[in-house]
Each structure stands twice: as structure tokens, then as C-alpha cells.
Backbone as CSV, one residue per row, in Angstrom:
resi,resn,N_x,N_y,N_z,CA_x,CA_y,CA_z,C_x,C_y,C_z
1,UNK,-27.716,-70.569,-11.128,-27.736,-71.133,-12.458,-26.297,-71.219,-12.961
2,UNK,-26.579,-72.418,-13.711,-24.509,-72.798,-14.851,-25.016,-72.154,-15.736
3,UNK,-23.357,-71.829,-16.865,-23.733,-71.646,-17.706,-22.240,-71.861,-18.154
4,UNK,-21.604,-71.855,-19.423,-20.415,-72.154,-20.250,-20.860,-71.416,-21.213
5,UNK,-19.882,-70.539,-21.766,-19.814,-69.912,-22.975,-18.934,-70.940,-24.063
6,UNK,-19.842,-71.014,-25.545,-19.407,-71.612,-26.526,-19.468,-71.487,-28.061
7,UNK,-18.638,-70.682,-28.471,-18.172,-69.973,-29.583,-18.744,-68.762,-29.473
8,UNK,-18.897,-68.044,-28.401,-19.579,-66.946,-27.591,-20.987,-67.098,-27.229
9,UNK,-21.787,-67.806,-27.345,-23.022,-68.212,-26.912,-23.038,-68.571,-25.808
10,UNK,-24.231,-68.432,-24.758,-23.747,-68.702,-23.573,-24.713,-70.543,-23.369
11,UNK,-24.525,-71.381,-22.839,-25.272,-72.546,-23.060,-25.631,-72.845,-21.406
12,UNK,-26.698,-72.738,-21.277,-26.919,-73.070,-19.666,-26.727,-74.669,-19.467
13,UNK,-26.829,-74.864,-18.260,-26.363,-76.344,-17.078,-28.001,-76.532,-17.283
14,UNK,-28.321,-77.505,-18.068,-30.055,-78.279,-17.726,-30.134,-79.059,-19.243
15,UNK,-30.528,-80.245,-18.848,-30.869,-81.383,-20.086,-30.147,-82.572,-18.944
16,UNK,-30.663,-83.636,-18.875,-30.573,-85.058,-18.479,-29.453,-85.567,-18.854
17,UNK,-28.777,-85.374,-20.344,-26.987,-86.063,-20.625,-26.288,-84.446,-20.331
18,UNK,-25.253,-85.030,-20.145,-24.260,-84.086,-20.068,-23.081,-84.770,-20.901
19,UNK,-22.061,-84.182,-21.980,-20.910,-84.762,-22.797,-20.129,-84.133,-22.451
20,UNK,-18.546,-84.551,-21.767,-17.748,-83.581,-22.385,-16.641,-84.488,-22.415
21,UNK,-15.538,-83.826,-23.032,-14.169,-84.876,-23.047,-14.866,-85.907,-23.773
22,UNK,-14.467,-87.296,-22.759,-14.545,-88.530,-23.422,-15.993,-89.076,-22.295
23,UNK,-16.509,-88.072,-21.518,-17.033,-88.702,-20.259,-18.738,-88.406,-20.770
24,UNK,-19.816,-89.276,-20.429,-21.154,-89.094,-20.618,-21.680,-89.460,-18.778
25,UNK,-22.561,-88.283,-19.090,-23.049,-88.181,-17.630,-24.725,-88.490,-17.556
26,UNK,-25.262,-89.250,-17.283,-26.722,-89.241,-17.045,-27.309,-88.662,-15.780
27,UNK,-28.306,-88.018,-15.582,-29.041,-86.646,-14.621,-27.558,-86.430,-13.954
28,UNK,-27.042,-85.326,-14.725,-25.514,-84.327,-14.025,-26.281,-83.887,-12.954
29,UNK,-25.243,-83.758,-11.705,-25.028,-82.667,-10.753,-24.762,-81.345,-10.891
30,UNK,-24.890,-80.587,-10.019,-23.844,-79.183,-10.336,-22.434,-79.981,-10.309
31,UNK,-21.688,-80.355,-9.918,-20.546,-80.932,-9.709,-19.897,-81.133,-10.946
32,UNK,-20.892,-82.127,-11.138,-20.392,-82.332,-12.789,-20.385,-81.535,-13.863
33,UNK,-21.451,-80.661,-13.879,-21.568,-79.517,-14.705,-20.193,-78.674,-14.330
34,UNK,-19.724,-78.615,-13.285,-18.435,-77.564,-13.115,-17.165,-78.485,-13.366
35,UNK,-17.142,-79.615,-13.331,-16.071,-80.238,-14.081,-16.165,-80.106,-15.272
36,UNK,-16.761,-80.049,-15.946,-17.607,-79.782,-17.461,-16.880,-78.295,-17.705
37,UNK,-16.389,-77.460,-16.344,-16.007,-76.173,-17.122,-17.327,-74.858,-16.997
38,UNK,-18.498,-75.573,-16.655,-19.797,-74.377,-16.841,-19.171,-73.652,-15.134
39,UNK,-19.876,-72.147,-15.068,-19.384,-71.310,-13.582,-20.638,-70.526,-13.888
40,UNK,-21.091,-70.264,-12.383,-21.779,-69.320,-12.374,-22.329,-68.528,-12.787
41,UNK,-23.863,-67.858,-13.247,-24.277,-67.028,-14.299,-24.638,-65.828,-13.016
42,UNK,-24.337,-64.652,-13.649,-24.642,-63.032,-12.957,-25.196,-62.201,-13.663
43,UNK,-26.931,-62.413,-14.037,-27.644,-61.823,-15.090,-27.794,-60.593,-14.470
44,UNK,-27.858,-59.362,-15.592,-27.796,-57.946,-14.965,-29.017,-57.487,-15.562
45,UNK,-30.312,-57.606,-16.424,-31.321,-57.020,-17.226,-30.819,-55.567,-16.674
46,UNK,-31.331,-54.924,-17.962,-32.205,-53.674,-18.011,-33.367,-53.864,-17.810
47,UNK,-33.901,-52.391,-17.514,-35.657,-52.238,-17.584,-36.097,-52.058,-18.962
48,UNK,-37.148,-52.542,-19.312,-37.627,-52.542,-20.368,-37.858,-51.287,-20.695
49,UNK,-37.794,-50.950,-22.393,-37.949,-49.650,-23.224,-38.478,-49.938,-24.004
50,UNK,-39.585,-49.625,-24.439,-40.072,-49.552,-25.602,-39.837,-48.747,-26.337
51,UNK,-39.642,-49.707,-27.800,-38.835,-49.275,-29.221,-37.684,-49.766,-28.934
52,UNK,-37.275,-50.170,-28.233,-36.168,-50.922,-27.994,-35.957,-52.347,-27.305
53,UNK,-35.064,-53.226,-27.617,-34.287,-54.714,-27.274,-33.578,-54.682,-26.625
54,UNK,-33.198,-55.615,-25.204,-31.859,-55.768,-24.713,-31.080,-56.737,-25.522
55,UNK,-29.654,-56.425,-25.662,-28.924,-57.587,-26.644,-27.827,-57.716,-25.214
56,UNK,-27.663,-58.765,-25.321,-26.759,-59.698,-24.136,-25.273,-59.209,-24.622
57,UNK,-24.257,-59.063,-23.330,-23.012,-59.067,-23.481,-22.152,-59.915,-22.470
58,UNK,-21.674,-61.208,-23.141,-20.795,-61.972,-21.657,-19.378,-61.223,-21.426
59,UNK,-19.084,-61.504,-20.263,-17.689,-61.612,-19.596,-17.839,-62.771,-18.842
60,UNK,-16.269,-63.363,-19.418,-16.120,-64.664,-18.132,-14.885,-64.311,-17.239
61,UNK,-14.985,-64.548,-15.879,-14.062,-64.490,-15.417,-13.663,-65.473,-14.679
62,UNK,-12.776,-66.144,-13.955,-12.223,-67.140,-13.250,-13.058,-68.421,-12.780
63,UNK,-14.321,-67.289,-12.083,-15.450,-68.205,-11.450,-16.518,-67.796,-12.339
64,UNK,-16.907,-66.914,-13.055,-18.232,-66.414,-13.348,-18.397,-66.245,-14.870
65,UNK,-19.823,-66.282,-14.811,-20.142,-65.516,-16.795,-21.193,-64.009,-15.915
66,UNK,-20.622,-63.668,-16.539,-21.147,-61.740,-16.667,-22.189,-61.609,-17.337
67,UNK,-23.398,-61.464,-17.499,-24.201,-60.968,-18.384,-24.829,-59.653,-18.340
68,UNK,-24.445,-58.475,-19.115,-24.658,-57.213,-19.460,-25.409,-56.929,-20.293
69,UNK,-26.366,-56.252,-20.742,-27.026,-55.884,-21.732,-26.872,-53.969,-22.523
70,UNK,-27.136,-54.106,-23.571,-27.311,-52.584,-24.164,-28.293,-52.402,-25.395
71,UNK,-29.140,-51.563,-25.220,-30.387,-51.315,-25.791,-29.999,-50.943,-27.217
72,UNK,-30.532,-51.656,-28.074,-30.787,-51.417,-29.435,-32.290,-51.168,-29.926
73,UNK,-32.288,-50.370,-31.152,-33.430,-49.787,-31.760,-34.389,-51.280,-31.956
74,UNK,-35.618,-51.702,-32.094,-36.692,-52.408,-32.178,-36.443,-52.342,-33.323
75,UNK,-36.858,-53.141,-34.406,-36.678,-53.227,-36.093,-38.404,-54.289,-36.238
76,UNK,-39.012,-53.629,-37.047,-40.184,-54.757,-37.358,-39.911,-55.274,-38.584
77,UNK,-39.922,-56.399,-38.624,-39.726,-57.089,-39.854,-40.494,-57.857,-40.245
78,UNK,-41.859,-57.018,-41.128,-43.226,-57.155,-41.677,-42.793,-56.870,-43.239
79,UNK,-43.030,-58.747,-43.626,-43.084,-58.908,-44.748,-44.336,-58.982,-45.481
């Protein structure tokens, strides 16, 4: 799987247009998606806990996006 981090969000490689620069791509390749700048995704999950959420943490490095997680408290929010 692609993926590009953007304004820290991570945005995966999948949808039929692809934009970047000045260039429009109809059904992208991987190819194009990596001219585009997207690299490699390295998802790490935790095991699930109950009472608790995994919240995502990227690192990008040269070739890759990092994805790390760390468990936060469950919150119900029953209005």
C-alpha cells in the first residue's frame, strides 16, 4: 500500500484521478503515485484493549511512512 503524509494526515494511493503539480492522471499506477511523492506504508497495530483506542503515529523516512500506535483511555460520548 501508498500512502503520502499531508498536513500530518496520512492519505492513501486509491481513487481513479490522481492531481499533483500541474499534472492530472486518470486510473494512476503505482508509478505515478510515487512520482506524486506517496512511499510505502509499514502499519504496526497493537492488539486490541478494551477501554482503550489505538491513536496512529507517522514517521516518514526516505522510502517509507511508519505507522505506530499508543493506547489511549476509551471516552463515551453519550449525549
Amino acid at each position: 500500500m501508498l500512502g503520502k503524509l499531508v498536513d500530518g494526515e496520512l492519505q492513501k494511493a486509491d481513487g481513479r484521478i490522481l492531481v499533483y503539480e500541474d499534472v492530472v492522471v486518470a486510473n494512476p499506477r503505482e508509478e505515478d503515485y510515487r512520482k506524486a511523492g506517496y512511499k510505502d506504508i509499514k502499519d504496526n497495530p497493537l492488539e486490541e484493549m478494551d477501554g482503550y483506542t489505538q491513536v496512529a503515529e507517522y514517521t516518514e523516512t526516505e522510502d517509507k511512512i511508519i505507522i505506530n500506535y499508543h493506547y489511549e483511555e476509551a471516552t463515551d460520548d453519550v449525549e
